[in-house]
Structure formats: structure tokens, C-alpha cells
C-alpha positions in Angstrom: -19.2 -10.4 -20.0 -18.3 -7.3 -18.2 -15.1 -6.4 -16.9 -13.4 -3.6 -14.6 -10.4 -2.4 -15.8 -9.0 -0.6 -13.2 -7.0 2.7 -12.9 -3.5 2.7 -11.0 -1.3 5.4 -9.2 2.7 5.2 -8.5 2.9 6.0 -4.4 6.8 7.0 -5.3 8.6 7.2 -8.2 12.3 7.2 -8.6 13.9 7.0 -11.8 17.5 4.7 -11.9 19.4 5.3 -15.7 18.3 4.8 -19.1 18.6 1.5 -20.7 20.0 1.0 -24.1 16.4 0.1 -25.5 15.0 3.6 -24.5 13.5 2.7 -21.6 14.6 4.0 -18.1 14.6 1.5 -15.4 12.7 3.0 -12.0 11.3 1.7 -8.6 7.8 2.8 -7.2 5.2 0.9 -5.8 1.9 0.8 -8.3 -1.3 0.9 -6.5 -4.7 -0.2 -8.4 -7.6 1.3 -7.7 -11.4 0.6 -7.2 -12.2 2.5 -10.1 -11.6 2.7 -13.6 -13.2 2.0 -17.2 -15.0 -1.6 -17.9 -15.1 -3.8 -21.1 -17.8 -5.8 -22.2 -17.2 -9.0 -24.3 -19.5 -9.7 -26.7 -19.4 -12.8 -29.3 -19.9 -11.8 -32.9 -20.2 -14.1 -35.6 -18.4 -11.8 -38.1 -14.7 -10.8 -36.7 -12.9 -8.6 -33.6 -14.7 -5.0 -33.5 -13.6 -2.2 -30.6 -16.7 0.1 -29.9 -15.8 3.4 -27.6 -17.5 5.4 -25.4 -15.4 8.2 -23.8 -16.9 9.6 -20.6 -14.3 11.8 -20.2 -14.3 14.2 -22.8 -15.5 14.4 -26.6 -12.1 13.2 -27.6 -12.2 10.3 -30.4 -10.3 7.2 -29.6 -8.7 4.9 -32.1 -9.7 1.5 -32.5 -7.1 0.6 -34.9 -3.7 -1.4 -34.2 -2.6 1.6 -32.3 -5.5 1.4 -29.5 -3.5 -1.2 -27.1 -6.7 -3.1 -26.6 -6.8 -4.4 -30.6 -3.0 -4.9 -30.3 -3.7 -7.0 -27.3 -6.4 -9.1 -28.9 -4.3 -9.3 -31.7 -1.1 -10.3 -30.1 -2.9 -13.1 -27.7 -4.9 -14.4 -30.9 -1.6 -15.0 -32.9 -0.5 -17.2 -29.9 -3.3 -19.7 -30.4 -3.2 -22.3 -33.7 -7.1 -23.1 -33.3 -9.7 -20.9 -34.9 -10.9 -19.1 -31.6 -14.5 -17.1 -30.9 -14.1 -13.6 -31.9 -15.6 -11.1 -29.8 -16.5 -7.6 -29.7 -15.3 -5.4 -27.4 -17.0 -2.6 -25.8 -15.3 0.0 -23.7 -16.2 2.5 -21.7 -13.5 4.9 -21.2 -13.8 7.0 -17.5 -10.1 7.2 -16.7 -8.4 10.5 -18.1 -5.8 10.2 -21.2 -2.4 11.5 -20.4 -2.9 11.2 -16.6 -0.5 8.8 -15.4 -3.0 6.5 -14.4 -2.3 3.6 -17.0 -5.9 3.6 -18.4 -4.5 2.0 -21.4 -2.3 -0.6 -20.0 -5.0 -1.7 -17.7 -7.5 -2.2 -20.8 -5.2 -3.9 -22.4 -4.4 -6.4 -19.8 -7.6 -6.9 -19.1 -8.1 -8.1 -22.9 -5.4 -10.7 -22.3 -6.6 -12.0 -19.0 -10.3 -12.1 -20.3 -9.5 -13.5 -23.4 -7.4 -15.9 -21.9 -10.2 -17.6 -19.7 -13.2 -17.6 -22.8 -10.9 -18.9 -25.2 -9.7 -21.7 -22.4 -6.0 -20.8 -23.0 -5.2 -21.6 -19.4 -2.0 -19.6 -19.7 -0.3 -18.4 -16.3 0.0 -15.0 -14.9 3.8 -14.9 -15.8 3.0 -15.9 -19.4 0.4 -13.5 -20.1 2.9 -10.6 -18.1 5.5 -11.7 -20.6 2.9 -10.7 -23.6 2.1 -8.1 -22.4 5.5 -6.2 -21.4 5.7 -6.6 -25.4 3.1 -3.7 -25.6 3.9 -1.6 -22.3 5.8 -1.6 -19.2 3.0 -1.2 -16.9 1.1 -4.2 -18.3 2.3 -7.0 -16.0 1.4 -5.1 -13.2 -2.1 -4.6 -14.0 -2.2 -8.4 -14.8 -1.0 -9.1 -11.5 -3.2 -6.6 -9.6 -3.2 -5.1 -6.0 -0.5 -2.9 -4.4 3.2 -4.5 -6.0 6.4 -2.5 -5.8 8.1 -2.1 -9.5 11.3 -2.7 -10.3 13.1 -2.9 -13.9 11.3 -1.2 -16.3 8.2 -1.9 -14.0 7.5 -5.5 -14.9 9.6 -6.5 -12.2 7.1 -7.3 -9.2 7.2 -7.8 -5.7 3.6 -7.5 -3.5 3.2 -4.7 -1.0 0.9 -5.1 2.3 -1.7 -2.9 2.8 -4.6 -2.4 5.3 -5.5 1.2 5.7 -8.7 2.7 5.0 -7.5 5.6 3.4 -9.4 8.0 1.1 -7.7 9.6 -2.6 -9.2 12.8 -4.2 -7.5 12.5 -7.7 -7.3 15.9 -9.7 -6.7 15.6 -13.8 -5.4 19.0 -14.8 -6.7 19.9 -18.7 -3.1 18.6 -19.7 -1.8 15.7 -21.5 1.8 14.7 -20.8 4.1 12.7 -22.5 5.8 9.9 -20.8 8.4 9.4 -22.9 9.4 13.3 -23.1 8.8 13.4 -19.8 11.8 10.6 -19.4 13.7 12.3 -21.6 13.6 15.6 -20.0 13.5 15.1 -16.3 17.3 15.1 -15.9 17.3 18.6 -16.4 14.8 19.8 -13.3 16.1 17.8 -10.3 18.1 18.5 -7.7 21.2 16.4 -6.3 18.7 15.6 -2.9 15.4 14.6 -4.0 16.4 11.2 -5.1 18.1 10.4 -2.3 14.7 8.4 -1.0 14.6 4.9 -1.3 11.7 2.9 -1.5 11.8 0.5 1.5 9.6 -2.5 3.3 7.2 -4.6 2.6 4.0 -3.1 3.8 2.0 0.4 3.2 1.8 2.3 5.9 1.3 6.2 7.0 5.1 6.6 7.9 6.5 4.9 5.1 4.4 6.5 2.7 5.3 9.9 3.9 9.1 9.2 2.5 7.9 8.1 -1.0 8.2 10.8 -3.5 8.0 10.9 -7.3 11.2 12.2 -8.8 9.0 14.2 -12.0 6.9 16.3 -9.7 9.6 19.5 -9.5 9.5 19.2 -13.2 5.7 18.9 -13.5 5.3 21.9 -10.9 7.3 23.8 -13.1 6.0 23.2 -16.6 2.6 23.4 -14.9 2.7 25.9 -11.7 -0.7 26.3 -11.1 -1.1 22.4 -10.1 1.2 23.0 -6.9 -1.9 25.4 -6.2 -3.4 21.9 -6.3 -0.8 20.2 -3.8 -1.4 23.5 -1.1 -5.6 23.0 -2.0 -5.4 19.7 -0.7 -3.1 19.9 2.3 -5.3 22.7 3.1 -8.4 20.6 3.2 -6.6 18.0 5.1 -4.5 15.4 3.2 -1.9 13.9 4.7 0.5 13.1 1.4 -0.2 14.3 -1.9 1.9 13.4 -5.0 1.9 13.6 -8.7 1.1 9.5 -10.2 3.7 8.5 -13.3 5.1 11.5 -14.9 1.4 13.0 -14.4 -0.6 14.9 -14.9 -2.7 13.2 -12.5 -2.5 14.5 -8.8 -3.7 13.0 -6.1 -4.1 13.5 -2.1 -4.5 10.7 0.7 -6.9 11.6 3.5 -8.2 9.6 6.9 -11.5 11.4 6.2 -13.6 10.9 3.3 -16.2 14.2 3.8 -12.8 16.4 3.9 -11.9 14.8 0.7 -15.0 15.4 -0.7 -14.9 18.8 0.0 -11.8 19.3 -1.6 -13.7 17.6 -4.9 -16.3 19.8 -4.3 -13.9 22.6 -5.0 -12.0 21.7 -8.1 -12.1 24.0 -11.2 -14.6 22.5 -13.8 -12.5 22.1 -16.3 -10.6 19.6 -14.1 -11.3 16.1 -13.7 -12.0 14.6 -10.5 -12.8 11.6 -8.9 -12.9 10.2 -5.4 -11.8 6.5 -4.5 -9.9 4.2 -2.7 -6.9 2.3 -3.2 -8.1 -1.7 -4.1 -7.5 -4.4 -1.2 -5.7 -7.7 -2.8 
């Protein structure tokens, strides 16, 4: 069995206060979309093995307990008092580490959806999103799928309309950034007006979405100047929003045409990643 696991972005990101536990509670609206890595499920007779193969770079992955797809199996298999078919689990990793895009949180709800219907668990959504908030805050969403706005610490869902046809050139800078010093430090970059925006209504549309900004991107353009090169590249060729997805370093650009979005692809730096895609109906 093979399955997508597909990449998210945050269409607006604005941070509340920190909770005592660490974590800061936020609203933005998650977005999956039609692209991602996929995991194949494959019954062994001997025990749970994670194989990887990273398209994206010649980077090695784990596949101990810290590689959220074993601590996923794990934490589903220590649910169940039956012996259960052990499986391994091959992944092909195409979504950029340290993007913002939640490659690992998708993969990891992905193991506890899948595992959930070969092992004939018949556990609910809100069961499964209650596992997995255990191992990351942007788990329950990719359980849940589609366009949600986030509330809480993110596990806090409520679905979002959407019927555009709207095209996203995402652009990976060579950088890895932190989430959680990202949290820690974004206090210091803002201004008193940019998080004046709320995030309002019920549906995604062009004039809504053109309100919707992410509260780490004057922090992010200055850490990293050259991506607001990025930002004026795209509006150049014709986007219509552009914003920077979780605390990045993932950027992205929405266009109405798809050639003027590949042309923008066509002029990224090589040492960039990019991709173009769309944002995934429900």
C-alpha cells in the first residue's frame, strides 16, 4: 500500500502568548497541498523497519525513535492489546526539512491513519488527532486534511471553504529554521501594527487572503534578506500574495496563471528548491 503524505502551508500566521508548557498558542489557516512525500506499507514477517529515500538532498534521515514516523507506529501500536501485523515502511522524502511545510507531521499522521485501517482499529478522527497532538501540534490537522483554520496550539480545527483555481510557486531557501527558536525569538522583530490582522470568515477567497499575514516574516526577511528578493521576484512575475509558510523558510507566491508561475520556477537559483502546485480541494 502506497500512501501520499501531503505537504501543508499556513495562509496567515498570528502568534497569541506563550503557554506555560512552551508552546505559543496562534491562529492561521493550514492549507494541504497536492503534493508531498508517499509511504509504502509493506508486511514483514520479522518486526517495524523505516527505509528512506531523500529526494531532496544527500542529507541522512533517522529512522530511530526520533524520526516521528517510528514514534508514531510506536505510539499507535502501544494502544492495541492484540499482537498486530508489523509492517515496513518505506518513505520517500520530496518535501524540504526545515521549510515550514510540516513534512514530518504529515508522515507521521499518515502512519496513524494507515495503520489504523490495516490493523482494523476503527478509531475516529478525533481519537487518532488526540495521539497524535502527543508528538506535534500540526498533527491533527494533517489527520483531518483540506483547508481548516487553527486555533490553540493548532489542533484546534475549524474547516475553511475553498474554490479557486489558484496556482503556488513554493521557493526552499538553502536554510533550515528552527521552530521553536523561531517562537522564542520573534517577540523581538515586530512591530506594534502587523498583528493587528485578524483572521476572519469562513471561506478562502482573493480579498480575504490578501489581509492574512504571517507575524515571523519581518523576522525571517531579516535574518535572511536576500529571500525578500524572493517576495519582489515573484510579485514581479505576477503573484498576487506571497508569504513566508510557519516560521519558514519556505516561501511561496499565489498566481491566477500557471505559465507565469512557471516562469518564476524557471528562474530560481539552483541551490533553491522549488516546486509548483496547487492547494488540495476537500
Amino acid at each position: 500500500m502506497i500512501v501520499n503524505s501531503n505537504a501543508k502551508i499556513n495562509i496567515g500566521l498570528k502568534i497569541l502568548d506563550k503557554r506555560e508548557d512552551g508552546y505559543h498558542t496562534l491562529d492561521t489557516i493550514f492549507a494541504e497541498l497536492d503534493w508531498g512525500d508517499s509511504l509504502e506499507f509493506v508486511e514483514t514477517i520479522t518486526s517495524y523497519e523505516l527505509v528512506i529515500t531523500n529526494e531532496t538532498s544527500n542529507i541522512h534521515l533517522p529512522t530511530d525513535d526520533t524520526n516521528l514516523i517510528t514514534r508514531a507506529y510506536r505510539l499507535l501500536q502501544k494502544e492495541v492489546d492484540f499482537p498486530v501485523q508489523e509492517y515496513k515502511i518505506h518513505l520517500t522524502k520530496r518535501i524540504p526539512m526545515g521549510g515550514g511545510l510540516g513534512g514530518g507531521s504529515s508522515n507521521a499522521a499518515v502512519v496513524l491513519t494507515t495503520l489504523n485501517r490495516l490493523w482494523k482499529l476503527n478509531y475516529s478522527n478525533e481519537r487518532l488527532q488526540a495521539l497524535g497532538v502527543q508528538l506535534g501540534a500540526d498533527i491533527p490537522f494533517f489527520i483531518k486534511g483540506g483547508i481548516q483554520r487553527g486555533r490553540g496550539i493548532g489542533e484546534k480545527l475549524s474547516p475553511i471553504m475553498y474554490n479557486q483555481n489558484w496556482y503556488l510557486a513554493i521557493i526552499v531557501p538553502p536554510v533550515h529554521t528552527e521552530t521553536k527558536k523561531a517562537y522564542n525569538d520573534y517577540k523581538n522583530y515586530l512591530n506594534d501594527n502587523w498583528n493587528n490582522r485578524n483572521i476572519t470568515g469562513s471561506e478562502l477567497t482573493e480579498i480575504n487572503l490578501l489581509d492574512l499575514k504571517n507575524d515571523f516574516e519581518p523576522m525571517f526577511f531579516n535574518n535572511f534578506p536576500e529571500i525578500e528578493k524572493t517576495k519582489s521576484q515573484m510579485i514581479k512575475h505576477g503573484a498576487f500574495y506571497t508569504s513566508l509558510s510557519g516560521s519558514g523558510s519556505a516561501y511561496f507566491g499565489v498566481f491566477h496563471d500557471q505559465e507565469k508561475a512557471k516562469q518564476l520556477i524557471s528562474t530560481v537559483d539552483s541551490s533553491y528548491f522549488s516546486i509548483l502546485t496547487k492547494i488540495k480541494f476537500n
